[in-house]
MOPAC internal coordinates of N, CA, C and O (Angstrom, degrees):
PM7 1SCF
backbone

  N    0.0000 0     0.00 0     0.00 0    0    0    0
  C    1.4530 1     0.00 0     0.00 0    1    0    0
  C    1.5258 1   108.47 1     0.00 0    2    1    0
  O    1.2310 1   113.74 1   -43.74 1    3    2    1
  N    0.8318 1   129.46 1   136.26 1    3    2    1
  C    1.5825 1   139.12 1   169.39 1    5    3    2
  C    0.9047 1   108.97 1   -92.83 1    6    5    3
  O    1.2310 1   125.64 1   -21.35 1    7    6    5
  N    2.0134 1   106.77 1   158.65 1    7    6    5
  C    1.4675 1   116.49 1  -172.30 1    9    7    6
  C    1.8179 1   123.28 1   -62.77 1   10    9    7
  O    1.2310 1   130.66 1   156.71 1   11   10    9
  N    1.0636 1    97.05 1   -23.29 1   11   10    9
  C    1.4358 1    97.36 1   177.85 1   13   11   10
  C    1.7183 1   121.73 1   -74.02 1   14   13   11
  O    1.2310 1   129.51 1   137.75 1   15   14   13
  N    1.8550 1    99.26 1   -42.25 1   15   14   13
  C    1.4420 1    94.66 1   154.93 1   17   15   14
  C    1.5394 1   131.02 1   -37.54 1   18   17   15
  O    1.2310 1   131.24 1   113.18 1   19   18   17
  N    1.6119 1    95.91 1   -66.82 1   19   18   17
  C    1.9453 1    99.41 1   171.53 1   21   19   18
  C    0.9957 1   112.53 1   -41.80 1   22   21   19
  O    1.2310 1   109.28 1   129.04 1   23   22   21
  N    1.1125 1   137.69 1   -50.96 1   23   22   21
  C    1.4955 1   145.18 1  -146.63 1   25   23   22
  C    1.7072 1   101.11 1   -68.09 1   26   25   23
  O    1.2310 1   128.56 1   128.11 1   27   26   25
  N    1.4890 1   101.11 1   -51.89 1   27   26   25
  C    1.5304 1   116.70 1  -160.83 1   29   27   26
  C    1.8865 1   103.83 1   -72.51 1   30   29   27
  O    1.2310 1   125.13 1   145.38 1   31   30   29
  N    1.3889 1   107.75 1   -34.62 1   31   30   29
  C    1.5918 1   131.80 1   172.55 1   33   31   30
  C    1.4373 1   106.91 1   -53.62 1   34   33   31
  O    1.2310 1   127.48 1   124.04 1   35   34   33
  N    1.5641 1   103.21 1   -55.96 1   35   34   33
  C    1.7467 1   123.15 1  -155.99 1   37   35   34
  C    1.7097 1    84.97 1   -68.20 1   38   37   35
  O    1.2310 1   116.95 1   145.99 1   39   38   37
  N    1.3157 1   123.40 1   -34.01 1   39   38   37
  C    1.7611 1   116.33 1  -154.17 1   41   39   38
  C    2.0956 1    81.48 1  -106.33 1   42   41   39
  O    1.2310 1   109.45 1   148.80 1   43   42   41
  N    0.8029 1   137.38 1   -31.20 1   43   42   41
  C    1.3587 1   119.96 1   151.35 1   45   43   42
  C    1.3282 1   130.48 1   -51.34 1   46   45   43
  O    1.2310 1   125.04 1   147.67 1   47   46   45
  N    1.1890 1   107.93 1   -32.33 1   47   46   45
  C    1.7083 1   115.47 1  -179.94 1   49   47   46
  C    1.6386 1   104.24 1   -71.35 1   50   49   47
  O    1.2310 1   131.52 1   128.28 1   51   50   49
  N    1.4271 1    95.38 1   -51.72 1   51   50   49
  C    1.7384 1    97.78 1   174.16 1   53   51   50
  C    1.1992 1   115.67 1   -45.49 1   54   53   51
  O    1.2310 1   119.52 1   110.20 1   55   54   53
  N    1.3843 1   118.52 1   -69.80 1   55   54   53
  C    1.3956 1   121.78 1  -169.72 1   57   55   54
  C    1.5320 1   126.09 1   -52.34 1   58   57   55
  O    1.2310 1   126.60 1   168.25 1   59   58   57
  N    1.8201 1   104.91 1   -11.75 1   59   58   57
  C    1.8259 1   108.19 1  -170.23 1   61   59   58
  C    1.8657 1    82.16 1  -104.22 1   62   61   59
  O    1.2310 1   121.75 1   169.06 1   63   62   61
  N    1.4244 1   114.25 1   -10.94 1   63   62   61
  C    1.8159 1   102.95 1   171.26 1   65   63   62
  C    1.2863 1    92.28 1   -71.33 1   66   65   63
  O    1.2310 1   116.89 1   113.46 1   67   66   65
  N    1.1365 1   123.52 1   -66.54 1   67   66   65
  C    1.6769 1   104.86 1  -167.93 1   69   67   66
  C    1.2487 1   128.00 1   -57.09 1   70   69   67
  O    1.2310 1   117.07 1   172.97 1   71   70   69
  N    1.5859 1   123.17 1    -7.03 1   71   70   69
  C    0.9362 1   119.29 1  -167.79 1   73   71   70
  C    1.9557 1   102.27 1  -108.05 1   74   73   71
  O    1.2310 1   126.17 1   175.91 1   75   74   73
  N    0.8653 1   105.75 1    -4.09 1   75   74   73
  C    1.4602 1   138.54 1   155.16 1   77   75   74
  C    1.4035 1   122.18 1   -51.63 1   78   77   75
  O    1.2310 1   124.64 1   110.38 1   79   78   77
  N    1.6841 1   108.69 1   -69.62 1   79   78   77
  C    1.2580 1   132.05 1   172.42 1   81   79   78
  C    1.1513 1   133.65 1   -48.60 1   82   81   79
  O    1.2310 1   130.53 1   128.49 1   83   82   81
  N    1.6513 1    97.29 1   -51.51 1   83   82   81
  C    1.3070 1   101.70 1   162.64 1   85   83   82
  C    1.1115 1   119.54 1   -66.44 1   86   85   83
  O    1.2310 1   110.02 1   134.99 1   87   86   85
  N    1.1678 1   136.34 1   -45.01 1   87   86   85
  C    1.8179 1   123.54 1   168.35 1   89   87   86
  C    1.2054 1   102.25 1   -46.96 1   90   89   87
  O    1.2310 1   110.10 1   118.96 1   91   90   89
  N    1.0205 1   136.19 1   -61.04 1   91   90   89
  C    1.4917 1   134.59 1  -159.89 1   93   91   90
  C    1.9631 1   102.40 1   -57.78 1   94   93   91
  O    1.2310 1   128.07 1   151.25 1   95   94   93
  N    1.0387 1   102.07 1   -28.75 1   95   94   93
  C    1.6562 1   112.38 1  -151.97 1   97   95   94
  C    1.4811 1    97.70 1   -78.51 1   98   97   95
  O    1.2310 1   124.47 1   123.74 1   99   98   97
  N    2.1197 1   109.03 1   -56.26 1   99   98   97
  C    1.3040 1   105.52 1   158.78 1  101   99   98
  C    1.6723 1   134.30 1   -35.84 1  102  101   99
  O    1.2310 1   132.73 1   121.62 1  103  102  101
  N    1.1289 1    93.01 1   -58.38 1  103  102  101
  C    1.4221 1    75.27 1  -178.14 1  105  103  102
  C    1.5242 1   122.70 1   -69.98 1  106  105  103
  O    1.2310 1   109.83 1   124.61 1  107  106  105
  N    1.1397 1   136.69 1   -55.39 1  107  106  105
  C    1.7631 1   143.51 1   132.04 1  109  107  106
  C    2.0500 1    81.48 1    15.07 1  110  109  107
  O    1.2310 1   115.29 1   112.21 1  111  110  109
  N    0.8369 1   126.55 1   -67.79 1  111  110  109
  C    1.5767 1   120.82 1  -133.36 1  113  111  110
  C    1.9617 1    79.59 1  -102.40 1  114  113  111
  O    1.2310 1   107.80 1   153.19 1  115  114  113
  N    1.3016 1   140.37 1   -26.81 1  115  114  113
  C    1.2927 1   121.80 1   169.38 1  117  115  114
  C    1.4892 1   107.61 1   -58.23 1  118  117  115
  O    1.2310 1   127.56 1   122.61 1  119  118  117
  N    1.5883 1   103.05 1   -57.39 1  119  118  117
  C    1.4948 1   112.65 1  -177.13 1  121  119  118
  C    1.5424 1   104.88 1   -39.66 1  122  121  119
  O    1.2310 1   109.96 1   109.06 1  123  122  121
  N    1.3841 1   136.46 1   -70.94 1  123  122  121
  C    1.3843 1   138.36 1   163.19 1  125  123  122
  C    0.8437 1   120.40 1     8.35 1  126  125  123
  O    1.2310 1   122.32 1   120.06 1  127  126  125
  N    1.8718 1   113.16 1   -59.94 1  127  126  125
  C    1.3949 1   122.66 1  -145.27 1  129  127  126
  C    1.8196 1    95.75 1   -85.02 1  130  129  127
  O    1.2310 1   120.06 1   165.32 1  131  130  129
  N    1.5073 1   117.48 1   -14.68 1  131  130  129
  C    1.3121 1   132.74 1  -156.39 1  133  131  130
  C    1.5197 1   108.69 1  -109.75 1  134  133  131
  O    1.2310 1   117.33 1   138.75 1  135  134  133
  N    1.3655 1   122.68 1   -41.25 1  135  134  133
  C    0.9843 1   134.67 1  -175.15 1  137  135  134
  C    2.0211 1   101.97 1  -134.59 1  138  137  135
  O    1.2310 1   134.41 1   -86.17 1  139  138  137
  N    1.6100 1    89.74 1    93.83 1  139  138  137
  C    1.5729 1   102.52 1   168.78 1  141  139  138
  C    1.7709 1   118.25 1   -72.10 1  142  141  139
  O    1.2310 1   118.04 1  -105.49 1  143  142  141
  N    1.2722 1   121.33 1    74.51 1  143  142  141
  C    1.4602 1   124.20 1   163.81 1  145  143  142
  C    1.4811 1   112.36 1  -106.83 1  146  145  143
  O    1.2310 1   129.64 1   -10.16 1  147  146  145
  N    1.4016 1    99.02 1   169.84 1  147  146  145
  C    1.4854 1   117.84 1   163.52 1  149  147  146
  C    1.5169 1   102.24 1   -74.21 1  150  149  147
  O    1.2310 1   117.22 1   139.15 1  151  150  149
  N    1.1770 1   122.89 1   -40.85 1  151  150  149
  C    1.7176 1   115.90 1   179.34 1  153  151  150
  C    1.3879 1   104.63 1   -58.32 1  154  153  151
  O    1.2310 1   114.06 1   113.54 1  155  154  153
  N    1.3586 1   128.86 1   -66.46 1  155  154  153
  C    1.6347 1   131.09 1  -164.10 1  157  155  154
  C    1.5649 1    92.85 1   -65.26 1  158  157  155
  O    1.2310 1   102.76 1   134.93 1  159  158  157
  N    1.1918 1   149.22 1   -45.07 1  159  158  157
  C    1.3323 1   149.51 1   168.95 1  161  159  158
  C    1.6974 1   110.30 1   -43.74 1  162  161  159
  O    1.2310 1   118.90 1   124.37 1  163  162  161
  N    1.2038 1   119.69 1   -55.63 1  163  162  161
  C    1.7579 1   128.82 1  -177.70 1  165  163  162
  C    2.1613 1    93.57 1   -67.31 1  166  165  163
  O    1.2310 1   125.36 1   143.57 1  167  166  165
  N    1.1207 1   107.30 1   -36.43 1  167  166  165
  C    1.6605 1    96.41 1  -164.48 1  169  167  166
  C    1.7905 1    90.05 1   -77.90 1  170  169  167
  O    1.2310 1   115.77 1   144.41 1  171  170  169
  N    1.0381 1   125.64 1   -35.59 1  171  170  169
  C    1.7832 1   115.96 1   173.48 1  173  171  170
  C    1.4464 1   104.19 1   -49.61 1  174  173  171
  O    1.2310 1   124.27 1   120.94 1  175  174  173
  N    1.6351 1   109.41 1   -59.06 1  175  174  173
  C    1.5076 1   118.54 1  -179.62 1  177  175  174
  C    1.7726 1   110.64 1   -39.63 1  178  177  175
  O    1.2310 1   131.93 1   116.19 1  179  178  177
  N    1.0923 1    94.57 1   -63.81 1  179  178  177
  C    1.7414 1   108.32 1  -163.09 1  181  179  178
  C    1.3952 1    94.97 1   -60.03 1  182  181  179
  O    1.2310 1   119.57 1   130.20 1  183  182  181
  N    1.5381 1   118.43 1   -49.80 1  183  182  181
  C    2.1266 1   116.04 1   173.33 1  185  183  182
  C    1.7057 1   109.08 1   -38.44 1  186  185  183
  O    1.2310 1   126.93 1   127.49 1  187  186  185
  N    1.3663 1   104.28 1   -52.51 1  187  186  185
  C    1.6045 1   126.62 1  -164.71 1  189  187  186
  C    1.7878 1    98.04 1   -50.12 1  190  189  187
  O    1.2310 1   133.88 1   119.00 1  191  190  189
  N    1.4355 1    90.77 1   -61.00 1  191  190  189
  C    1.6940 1   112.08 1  -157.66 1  193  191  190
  C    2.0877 1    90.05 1   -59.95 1  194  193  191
  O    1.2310 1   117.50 1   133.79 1  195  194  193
  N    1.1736 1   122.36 1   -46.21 1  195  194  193
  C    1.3306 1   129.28 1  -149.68 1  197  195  194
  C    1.7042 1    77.50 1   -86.53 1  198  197  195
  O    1.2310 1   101.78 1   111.96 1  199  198  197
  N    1.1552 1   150.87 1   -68.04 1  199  198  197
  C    1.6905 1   133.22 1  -179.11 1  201  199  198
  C    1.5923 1   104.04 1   -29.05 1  202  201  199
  O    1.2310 1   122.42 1   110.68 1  203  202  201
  N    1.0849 1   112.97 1   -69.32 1  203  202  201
  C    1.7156 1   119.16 1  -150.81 1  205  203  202
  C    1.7836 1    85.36 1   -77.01 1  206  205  203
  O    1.2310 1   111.12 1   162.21 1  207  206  205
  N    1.2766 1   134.32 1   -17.79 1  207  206  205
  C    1.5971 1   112.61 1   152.17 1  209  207  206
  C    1.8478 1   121.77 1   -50.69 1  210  209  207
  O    1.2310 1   124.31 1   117.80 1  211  210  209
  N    1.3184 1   109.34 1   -62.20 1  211  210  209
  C    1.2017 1   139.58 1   164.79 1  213  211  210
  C    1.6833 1   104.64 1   -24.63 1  214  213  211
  O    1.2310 1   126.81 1   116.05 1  215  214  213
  N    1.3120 1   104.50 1   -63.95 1  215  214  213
  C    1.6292 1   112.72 1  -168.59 1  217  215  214
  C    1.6497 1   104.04 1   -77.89 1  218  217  215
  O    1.2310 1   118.25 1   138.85 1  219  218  217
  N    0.9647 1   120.94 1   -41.15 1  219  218  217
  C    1.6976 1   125.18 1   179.88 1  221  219  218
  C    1.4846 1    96.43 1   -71.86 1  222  221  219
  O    1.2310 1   113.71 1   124.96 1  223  222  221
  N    1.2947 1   129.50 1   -55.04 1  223  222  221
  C    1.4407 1   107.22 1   171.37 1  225  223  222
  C    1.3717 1   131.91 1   -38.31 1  226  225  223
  O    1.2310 1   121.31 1   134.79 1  227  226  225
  N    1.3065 1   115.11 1   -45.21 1  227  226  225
  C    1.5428 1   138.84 1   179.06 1  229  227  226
  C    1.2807 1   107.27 1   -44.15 1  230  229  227
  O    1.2310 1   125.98 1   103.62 1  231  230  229
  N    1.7298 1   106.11 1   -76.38 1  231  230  229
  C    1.5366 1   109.57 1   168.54 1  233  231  230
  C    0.9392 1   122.06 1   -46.03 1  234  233  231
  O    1.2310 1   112.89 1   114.36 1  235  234  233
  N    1.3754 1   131.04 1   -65.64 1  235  234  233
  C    1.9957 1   139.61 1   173.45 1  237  235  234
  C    1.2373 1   104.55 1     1.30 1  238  237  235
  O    1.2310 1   126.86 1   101.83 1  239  238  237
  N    1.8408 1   104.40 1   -78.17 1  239  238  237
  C    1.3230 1   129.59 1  -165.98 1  241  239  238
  C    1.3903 1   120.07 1   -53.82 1  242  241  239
  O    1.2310 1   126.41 1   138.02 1  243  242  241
  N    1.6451 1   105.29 1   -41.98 1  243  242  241
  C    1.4485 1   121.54 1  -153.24 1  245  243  242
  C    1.8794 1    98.61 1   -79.08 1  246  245  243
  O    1.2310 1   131.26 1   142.19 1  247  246  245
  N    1.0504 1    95.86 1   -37.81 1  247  246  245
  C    1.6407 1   122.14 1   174.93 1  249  247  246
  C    1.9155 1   118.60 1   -53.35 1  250  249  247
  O    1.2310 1   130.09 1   135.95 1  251  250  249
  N    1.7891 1    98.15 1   -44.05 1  251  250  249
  C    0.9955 1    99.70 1  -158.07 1  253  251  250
  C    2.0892 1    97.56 1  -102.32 1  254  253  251
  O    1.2310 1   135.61 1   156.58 1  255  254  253
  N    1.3189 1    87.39 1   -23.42 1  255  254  253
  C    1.8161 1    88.40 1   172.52 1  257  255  254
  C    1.3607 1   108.62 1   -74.61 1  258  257  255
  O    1.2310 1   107.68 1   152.91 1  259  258  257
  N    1.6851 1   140.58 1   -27.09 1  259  258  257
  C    1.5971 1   126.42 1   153.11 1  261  259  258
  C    0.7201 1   112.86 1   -43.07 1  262  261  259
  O    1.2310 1   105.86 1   139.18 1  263  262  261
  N    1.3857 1   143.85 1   -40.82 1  263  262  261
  C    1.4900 1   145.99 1  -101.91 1  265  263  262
  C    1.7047 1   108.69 1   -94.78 1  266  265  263
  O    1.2310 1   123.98 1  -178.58 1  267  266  265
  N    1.2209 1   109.97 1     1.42 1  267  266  265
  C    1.4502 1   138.60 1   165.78 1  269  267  266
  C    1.9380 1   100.17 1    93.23 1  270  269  267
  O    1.2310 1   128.59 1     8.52 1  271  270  269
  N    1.8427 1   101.06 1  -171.48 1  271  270  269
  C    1.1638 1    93.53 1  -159.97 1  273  271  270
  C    1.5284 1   130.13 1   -84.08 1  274  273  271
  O    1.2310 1   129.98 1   178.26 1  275  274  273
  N    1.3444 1    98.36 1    -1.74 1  275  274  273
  C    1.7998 1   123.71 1   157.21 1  277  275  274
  C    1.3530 1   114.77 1   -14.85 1  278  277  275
  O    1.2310 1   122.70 1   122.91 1  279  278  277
  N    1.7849 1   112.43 1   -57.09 1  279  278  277
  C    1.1691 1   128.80 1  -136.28 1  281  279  278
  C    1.9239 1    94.10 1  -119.76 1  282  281  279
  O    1.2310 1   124.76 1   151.21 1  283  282  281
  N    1.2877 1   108.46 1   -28.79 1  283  282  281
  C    0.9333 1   118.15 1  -154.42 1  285  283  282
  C    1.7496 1   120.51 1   -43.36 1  286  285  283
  O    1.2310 1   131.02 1   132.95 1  287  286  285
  N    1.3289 1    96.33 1   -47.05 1  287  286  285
  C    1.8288 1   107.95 1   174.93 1  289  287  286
  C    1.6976 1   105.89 1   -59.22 1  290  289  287
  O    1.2310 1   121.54 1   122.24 1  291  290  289
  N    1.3258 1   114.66 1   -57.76 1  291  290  289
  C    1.2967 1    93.67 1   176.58 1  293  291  290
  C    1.5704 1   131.85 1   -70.31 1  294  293  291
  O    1.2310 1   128.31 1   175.52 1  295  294  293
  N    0.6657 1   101.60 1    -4.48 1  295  294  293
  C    1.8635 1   119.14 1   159.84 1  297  295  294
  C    1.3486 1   105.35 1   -74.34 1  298  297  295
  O    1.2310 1   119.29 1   110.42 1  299  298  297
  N    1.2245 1   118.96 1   -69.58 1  299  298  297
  C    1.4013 1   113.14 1  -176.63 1  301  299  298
  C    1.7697 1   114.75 1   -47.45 1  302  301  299
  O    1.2310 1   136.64 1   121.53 1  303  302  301
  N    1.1726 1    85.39 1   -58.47 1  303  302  301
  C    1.9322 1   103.74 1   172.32 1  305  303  302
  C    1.6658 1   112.93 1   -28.34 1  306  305  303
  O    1.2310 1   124.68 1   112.16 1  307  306  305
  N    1.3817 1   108.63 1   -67.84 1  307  306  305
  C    1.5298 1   128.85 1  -177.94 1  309  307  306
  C    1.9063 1    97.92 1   -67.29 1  310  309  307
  O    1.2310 1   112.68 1   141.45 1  311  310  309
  N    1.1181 1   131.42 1   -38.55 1  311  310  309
  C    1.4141 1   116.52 1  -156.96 1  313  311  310
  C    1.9926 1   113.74 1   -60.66 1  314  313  311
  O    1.2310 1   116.55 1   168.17 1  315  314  313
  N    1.7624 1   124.16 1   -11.83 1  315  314  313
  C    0.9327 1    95.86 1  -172.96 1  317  315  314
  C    1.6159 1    96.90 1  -103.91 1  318  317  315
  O    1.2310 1   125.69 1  -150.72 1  319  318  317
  N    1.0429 1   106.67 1    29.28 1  319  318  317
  C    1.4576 1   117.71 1  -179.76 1  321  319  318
  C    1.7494 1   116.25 1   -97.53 1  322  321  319
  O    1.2310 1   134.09 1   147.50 1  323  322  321
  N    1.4836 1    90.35 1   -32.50 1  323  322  321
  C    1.6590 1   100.32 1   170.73 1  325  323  322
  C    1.1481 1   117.18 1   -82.34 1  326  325  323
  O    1.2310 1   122.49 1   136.94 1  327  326  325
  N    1.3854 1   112.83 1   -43.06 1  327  326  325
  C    1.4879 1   117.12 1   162.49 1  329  327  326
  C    1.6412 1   124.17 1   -50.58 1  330  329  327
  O    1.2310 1   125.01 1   148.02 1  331  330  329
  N    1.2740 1   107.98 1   -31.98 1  331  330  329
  C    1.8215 1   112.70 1  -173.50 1  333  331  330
  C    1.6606 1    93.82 1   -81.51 1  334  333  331
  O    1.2310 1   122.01 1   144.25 1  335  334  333
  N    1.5376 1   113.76 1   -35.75 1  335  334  333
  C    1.7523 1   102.15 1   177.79 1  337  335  334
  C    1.7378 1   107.97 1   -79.30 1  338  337  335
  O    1.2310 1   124.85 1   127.27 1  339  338  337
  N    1.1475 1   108.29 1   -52.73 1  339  338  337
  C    1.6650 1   100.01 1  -171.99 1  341  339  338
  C    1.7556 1   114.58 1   -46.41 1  342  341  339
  O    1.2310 1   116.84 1   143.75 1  343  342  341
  N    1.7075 1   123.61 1   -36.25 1  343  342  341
  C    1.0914 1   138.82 1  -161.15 1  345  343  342
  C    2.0478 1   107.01 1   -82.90 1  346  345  343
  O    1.2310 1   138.64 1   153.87 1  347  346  345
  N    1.8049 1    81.47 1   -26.13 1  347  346  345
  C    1.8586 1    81.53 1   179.00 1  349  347  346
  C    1.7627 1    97.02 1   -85.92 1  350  349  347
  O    1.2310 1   123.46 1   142.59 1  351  350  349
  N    1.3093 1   110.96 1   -37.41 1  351  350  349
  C    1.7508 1   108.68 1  -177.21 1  353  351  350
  C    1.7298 1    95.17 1   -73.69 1  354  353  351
  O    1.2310 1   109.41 1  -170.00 1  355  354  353
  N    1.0222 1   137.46 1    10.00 1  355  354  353
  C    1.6757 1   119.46 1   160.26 1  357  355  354
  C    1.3439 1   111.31 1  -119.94 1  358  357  355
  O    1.2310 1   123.97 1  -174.09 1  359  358  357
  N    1.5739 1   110.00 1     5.91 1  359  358  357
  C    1.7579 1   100.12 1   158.22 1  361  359  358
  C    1.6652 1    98.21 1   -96.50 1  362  361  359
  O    1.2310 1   117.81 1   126.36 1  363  362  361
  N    1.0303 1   121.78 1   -53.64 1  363  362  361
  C    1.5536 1   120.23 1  -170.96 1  365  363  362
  C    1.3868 1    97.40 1   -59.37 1  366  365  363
  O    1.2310 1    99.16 1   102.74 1  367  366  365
  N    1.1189 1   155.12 1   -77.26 1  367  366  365
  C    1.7946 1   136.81 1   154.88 1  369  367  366
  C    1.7003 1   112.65 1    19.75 1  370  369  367
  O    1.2310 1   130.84 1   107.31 1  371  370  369
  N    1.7194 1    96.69 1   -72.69 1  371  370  369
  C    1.3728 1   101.77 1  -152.91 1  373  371  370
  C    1.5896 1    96.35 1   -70.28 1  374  373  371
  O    1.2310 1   119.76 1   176.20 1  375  374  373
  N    1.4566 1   118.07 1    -3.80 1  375  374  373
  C    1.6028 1    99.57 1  -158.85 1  377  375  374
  C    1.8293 1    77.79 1   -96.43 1  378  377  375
  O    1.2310 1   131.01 1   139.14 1  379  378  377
  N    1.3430 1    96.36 1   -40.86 1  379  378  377
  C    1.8994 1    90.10 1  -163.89 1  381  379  378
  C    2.2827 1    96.74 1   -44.57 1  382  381  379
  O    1.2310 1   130.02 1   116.17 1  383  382  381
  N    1.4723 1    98.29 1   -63.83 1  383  382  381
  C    1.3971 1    92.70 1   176.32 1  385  383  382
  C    1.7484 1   138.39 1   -30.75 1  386  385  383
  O    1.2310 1   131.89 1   130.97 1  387  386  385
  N    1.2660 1    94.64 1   -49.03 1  387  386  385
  C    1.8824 1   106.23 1   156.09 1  389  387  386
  C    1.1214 1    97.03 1   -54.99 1  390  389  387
  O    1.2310 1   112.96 1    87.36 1  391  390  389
  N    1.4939 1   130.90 1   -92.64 1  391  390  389
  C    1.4952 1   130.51 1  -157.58 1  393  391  390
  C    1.4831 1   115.14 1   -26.33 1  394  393  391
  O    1.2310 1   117.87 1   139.53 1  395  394  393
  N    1.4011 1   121.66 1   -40.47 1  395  394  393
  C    1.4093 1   133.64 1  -126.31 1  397  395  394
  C    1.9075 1    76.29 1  -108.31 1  398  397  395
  O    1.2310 1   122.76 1   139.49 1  399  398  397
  N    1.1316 1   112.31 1   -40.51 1  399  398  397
  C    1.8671 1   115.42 1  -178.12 1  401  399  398
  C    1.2509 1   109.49 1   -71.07 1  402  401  399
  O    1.2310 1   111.30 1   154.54 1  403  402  401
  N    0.8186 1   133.98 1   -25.46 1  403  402  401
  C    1.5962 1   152.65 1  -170.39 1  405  403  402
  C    1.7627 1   103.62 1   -64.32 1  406  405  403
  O    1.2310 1   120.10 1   180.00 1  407  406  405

C-alpha cells in the first residue's frame, strides 16, 4: 500500500470516527437530559473532546501532506502509522457505540 493510500484510509477512518461519535455522543447527551451527573456530563465532554481530535487530525495531516516535497518522506514515513491508530480508534468507537445502544 502506499503512502497516499494510508493517508486517504487514515482521513477516512477519521471521518467514520466522527461519524461514530456522534452516535455515540447523541445518546451520552439523551442520557444527560435524564440523568443530571457530572459522569453523563464528562462522557458528552470526552465525545466533544474525541470529535475535535478527529477534525484537527484531518487538517494536521491534510496541511502537512501539501506542504511540498521538503516534508514529503516524512509524511509518507508516518502515514501508515496514522492509519494503524485512526483504524484501531474506529473499531474501539464502533464497539463503545454498540455497548452504549445496548
Amino acid at each position: 500500500m502506499v503512502a497516499l493510500d494510508f493517508m486517504l484510509t487514515a482521513a477516512a477512518a477519521a471521518l467514520l470516527n466522527i461519524g461514530l461519535l456522534g452516535g455515540v455522543m447523541t445518546t451520552y447527551i439523551q442520557n444527560m437530559r435524564l440523568i443530571k451527573s457530572y459522569f453523563t456530563i464528562g462522557l458528552v465532554l470526552v465525545a466533544s473532546l474525541f470529535i475535535l481530535q478527529n477534525i484537527v487530525t484531518i487538517i494536521f495531516w491534510s496541511k502537512l501532506y501539501i506542504a511540498g516535497p521538503s516534508i514529503k518522506n516524512i509524511v509518507d514515513a508516518a502515514a501508515p502509522y496514522l492509519f494503524s491508530i485512526n483504524t484501531a480508534q474506529y473499531a474501539g468507537l464502533g464497539l463503545l457505540l454498540w455497548i452504549t445502544g445496548r
